[in-house]
N, C-alpha and C positions, 0 to 999 in steps of 0.2 A: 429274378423278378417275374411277377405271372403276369401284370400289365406288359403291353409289346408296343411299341411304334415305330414308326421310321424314324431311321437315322436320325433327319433334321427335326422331326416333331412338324412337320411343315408339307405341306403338298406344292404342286406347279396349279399356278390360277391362270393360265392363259386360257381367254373365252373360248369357247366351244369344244373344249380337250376334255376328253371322257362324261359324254353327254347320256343322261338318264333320257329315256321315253319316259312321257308323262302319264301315259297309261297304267303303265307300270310301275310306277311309284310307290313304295313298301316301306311303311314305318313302324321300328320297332320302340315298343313300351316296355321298358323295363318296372316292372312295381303296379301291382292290382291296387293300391288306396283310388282316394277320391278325386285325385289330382288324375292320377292314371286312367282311372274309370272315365273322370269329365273327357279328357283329351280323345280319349276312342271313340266316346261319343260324338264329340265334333268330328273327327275325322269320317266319322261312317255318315253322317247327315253329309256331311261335302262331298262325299266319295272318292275318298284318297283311303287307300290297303291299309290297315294295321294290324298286327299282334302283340297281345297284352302275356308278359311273362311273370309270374310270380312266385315266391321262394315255397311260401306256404303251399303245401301236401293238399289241406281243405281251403276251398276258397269262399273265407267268410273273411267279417270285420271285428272289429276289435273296439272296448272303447266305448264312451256312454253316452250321455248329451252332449250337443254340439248346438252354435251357431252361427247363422247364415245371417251376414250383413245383406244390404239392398244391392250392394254391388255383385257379389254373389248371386242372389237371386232372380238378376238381370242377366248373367250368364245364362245361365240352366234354362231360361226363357229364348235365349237366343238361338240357344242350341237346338233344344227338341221341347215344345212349350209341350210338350203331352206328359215328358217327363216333369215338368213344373206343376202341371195338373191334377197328378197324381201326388205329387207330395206335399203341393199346399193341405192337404183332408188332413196329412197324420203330422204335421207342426200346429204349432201354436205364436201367436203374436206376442213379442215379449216387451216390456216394458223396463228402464235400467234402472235401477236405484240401489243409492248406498245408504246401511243404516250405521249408528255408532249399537253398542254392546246392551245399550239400552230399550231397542228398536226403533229409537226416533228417525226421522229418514233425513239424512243430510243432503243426499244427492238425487234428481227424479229427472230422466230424460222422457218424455213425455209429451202428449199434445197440450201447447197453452196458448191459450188465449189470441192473441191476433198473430201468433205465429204457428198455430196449430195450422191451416189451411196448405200454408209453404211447405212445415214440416210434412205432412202426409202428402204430399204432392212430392217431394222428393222422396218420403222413407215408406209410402206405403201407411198403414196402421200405428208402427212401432220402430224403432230402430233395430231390432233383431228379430229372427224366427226361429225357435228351436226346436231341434228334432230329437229325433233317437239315433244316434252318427251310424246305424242298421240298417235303419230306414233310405235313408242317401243311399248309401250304400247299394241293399237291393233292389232299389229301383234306377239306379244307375248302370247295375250289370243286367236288368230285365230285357231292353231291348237288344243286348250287343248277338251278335253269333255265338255259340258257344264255340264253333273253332277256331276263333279268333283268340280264347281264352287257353292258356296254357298254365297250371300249376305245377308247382315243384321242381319248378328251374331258378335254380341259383346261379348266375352268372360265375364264373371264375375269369374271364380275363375278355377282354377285345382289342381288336387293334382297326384302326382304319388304316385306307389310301384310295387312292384317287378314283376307284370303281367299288366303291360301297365303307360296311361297314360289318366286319365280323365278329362276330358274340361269340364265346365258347364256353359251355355249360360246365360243371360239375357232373352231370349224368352222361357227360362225352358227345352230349346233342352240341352243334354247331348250327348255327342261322345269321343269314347273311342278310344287309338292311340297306335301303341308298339312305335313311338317318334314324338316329337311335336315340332315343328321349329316357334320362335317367328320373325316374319318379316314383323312385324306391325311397324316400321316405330320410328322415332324419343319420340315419346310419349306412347310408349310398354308396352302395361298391362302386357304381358307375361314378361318383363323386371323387373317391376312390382313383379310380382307375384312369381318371380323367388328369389329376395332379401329375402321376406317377409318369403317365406316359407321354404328358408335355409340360412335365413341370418349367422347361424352358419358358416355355410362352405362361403358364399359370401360376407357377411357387408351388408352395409347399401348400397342401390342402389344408382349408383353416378349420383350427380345433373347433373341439363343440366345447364351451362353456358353461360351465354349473352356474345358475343365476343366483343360489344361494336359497331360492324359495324350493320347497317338497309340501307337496300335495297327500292326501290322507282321503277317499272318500268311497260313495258307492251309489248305488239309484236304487229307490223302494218305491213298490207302488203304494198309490195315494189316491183316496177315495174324491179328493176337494180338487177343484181346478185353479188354480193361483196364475193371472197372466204375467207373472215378474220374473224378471231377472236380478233378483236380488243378490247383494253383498252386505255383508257386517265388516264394517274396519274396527278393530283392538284398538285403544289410544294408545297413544304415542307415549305419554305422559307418563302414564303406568307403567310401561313397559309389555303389556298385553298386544304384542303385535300381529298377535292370529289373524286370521282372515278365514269366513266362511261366505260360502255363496248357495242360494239353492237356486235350482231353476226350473221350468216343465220343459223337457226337452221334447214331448208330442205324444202322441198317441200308437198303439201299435195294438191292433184288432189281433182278439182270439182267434186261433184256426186259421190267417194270413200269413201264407209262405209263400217262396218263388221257388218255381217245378222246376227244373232244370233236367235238360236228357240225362239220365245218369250214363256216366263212360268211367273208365279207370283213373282219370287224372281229377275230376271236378266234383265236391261234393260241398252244397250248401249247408252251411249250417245256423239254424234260427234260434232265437227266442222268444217267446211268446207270452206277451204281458199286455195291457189295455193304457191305463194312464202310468206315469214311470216320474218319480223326480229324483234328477241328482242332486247328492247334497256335498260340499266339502270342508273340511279344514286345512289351512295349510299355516306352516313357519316362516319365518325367516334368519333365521338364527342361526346359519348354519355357515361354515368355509367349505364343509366338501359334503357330497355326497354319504360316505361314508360314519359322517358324523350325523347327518339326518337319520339314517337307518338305525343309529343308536335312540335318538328319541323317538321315532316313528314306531321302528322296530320293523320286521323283517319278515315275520310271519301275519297269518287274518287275525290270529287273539291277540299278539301283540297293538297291532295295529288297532284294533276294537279298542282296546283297553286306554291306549292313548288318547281315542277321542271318551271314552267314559271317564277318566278321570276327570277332562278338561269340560264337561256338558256343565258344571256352575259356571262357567266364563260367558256361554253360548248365549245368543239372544232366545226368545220362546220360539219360533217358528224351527232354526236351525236345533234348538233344543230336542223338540220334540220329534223329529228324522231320529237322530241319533239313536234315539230312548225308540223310538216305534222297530229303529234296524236291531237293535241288539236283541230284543225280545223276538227277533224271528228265529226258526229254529237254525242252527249252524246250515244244514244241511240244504234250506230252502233261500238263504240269501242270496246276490246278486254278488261277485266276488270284491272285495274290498279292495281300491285301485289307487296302488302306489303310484307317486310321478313327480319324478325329481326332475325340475325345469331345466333342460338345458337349450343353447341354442348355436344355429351356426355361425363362430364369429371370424365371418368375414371383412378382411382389412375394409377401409372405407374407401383406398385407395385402387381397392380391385377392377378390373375396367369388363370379364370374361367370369360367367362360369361355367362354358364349355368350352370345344374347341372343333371347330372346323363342323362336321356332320353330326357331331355328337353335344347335347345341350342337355338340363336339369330345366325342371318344372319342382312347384311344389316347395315339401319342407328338405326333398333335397340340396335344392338351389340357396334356400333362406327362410329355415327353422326358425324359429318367433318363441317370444313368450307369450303368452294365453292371454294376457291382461286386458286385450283391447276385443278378443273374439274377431280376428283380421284372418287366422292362418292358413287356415280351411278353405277363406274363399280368395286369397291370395296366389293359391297354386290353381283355383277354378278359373281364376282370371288369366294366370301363364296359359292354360291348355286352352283356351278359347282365342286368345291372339294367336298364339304358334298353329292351331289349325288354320286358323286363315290365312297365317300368312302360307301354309304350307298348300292350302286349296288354292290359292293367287298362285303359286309357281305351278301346280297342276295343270293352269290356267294354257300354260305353254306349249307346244307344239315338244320341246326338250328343255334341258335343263344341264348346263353344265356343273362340272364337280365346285369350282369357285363360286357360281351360284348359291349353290346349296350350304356353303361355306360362308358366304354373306347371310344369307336367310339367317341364319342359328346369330352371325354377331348381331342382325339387326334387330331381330325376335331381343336376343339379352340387353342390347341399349336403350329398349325401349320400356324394358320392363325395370330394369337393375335400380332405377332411379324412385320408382314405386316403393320399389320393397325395402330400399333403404329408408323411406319416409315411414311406414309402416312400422318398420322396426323399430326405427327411434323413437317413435311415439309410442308403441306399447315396452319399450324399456322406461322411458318418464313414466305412463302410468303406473307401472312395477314399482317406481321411487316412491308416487304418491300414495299406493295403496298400503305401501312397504317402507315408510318413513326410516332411513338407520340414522339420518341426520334429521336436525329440528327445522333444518331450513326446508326439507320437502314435505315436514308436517305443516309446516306456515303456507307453502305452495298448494297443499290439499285441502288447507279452510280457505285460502282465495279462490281456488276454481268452485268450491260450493258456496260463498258469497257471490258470483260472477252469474253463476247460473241460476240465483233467488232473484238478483238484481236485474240483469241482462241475460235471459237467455235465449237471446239471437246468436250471442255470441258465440257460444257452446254449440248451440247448432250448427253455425258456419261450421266450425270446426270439424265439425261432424261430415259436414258435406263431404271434406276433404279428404275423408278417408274411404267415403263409397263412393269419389266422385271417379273411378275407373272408366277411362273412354273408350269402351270395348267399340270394335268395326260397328258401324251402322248398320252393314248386312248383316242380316239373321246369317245361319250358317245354309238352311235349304237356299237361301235366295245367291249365294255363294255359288252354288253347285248349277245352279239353272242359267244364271247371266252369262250371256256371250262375250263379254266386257275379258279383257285379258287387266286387270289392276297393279298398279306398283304398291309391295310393300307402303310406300310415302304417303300413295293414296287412299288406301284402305280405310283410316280411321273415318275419313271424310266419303268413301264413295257411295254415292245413292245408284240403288237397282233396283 
């Protein structure tokens, strides 16, 4: 086995036995995404150590349009509002709706009428804002240190006990942490590594799950500016259960990059476009994977040619991406972006997904399907609790190993109940968008009867998925206050 641990998989919790200085406090990041990047962020606003490790040689992003719920975007405010500042200019305010094949619009989450007031008081302008997932990206890694950043470390194994936590590279590098955050992403060695070396206390690590749905799409730019976030649903009836969505995921100015000191380990890499929209198709028709790549296909003409066949089914708006991508020349398009939904399914019964000094943020901890636009700022909302509560134990004069040991379960019991609500609800969405039975087609014409009729109600609902009750302290006001805070107290304490 390359995971290692103690004997017991268990440490001694007696208080004050192998006590960190608070000075000193070093936390390591496993995985450069956005989950990773947010969490350094907070950490360097509070002023607790960290280093960000990542597998990737060049450290850039991956990946097209993305969106940021309100809960999300209350983080990023919380953290560094400069950061927030800066990225409002290159998003756009999105607006939801769903059309049928014919472009009628079924579903329109939107400002109305005597509930438009409440609605923007809670969501802002829109219920989403989308970027170019680049964008996040580079202005996330703008302010950090660069030697704080480390590429082209792949972990191969860690072990803890009672005086830290030891990483060991593949490149033979070793680095030692008092706690270690896996936020490496859907495929988590530290996920991984976490099962393996107490699967006593955790089981077996839970598989990742093919949803059945695979995605087909690309981003072109677009002369028009469209503030929606649109989706086409196939009828049910027919049998056309395709699904297309476009969206404007933001702006991204010619000749805007981030300079970075050049060294041997770090090199940014851009793209440089102005307005950008992504377009997709996707199935549901599929038992495996394997069998998608048969329809899809597996190469960019293949994959081309799947959505050109199918452009008579398309509504005109999605129609016309298609037809404007295919006449670009091969050589100048945007790469065509395979993505077979899977997610992490963990039992419902799980009560940990770490252990002791070692904890998951992100799509490590609980991979999502796409359906609700939750995922992204799900793991933004992990790395903004976990830094505070980690700035609250900084708070201390020391910190014992049990301490640190509670921090990580309290951080997961706080969060675990979220994300399970999340999940479930963007798996129901996936049924509604993705009818394979008649009873979640009937379920998808009452939630758009519901919100023609009532839609207060729709909105509540809505509340409750950005209604994240991140710490009331910003993260500077975290770092400044002489208050030493309980974990308990956090959500509530005013400074």
């Amino acid at each position: 086995d390359t995971f290692r641990a103690t004997a017991s998989g268990a440490f001694p919790s007696s208080p004050g036995a192998h006590t960190v200085q608070m000075s000193t406090l070093n936390v390591g990041i496993i995985g450069g995404g956005l989950a990773g990047l947010t969490l350094a962020n907070a950490l360097r606003v509070a002023g607790v150590n960290y280093t960000i490790f990542d597998q990737s040689k060049k450290f850039y992003d991956v990946g097209h349009g993305i969106t940021l719920n309100q809960a999300a975007q209350r983080v990023l405010q919380k953290i560094d509002n400069d950061i927030w500042e800066r990225l409002i200019k290159r998003g756009n305010d999105l607006d939801f709706t769903q059309y049928d094949s014919n472009g009628r619009v079924l579903l329109k989450m939107s400002p109305i009428t005597e509930d438009q007031k409440r609605r923007e008081r809670i969501y802002g302008k829109a219920l989403f804002r989308g970027f170019l997932r680049f964008e996040i990206f580079k202005e996330l890694v703008r302010p950090l240190d660069q030697n704080t950043i480390k590429t082209g470390y792949r972990v191969s194994d860690f072990h803890q006990d009672e005086n830290g936590v030891t990483v060991n590279f593949e490149g033979g590098q070793t680095e030692k942490f008092d706690f270690l955050v896996g936020a490496d992403g859907i495929n988590s060695v530290v996920r991984k590594g976490l099962h393996k070396n107490h699967h006593d206390q955790l089981g077996d690590e839970p598989p990742l799950t093919y949803s059945g749905n695979s995605i087909v799409g690309a981003s072109i730019p677009h002369a028009d500016v469209i503030n929606d976030f649109g989706w086409w649903l196939g009828h049910f009836k027919t049998g056309n259960r395709g699904l297309g969505w476009i969206m404007l995921p933001g702006r991204y100015f010619d000749g805007d990059s981030l300079d970075l000191p050049p060294n041997e380990r770090t090199e940014f890499v851009a793209e440089q476009m102005k307005w950008r929209y992504d377009f997709a198709v996707a199935d549901n028709r599929f038992k495996s994977i394997e069998e998608a790549e048969k329809t899809l296909g597996t190469t960019p003409e293949q994959q081309l040619k799947f959505l050109t066949d199918r452009i008579g089914t398309f509504p005109p708006l999605i129609k016309d991406l298609v037809k404007a991508y295919s006449e670009v020349p091969a050589a100048e398009r945007t790469p065509l972006l395979p993505w077979h939904l899977t997610y992490v399914d963990r039992p419902k019964k799980a009560t940990r997904w770490g252990h002791n000094r070692v904890t998951l943020i992100g799509d490590a901890a609980h991979a999502i399907v796409p359906w609700i636009g939750h995922g992204c700022g799900l793991g933004m909302e992990d790395a903004y609790l976990l830094a505070a509560q980690l700035a609250v134990a900084q708070k201390q004069n020391e910190i014992s190993h049990s301490q640190l040991c509670d921090l990580s379960a309290s951080f997961e019991k706080e969060r675990m109940p979220r994300a399970n609500f999340v999940r479930q609800t963007a798996e129901q969405q996936g049924q509604i968008l993705f009818p394979k039975a008649r009873l979640w087609a009937f379920v998808g014409d009452a939630v758009r009867l519901i919100n023609k009729y009532w839609p207060a109600y729709l909105i509540g609902e809505m509340d409750k998925l950005t209604s994240f009750d991140s710490p009331k302290p910003t993260m500077a006001e975290l770092k400044r206050t002489s208050r030493k805070l309980s974990v308990t107290e956090l959500a509530r304490a005013e400074v």
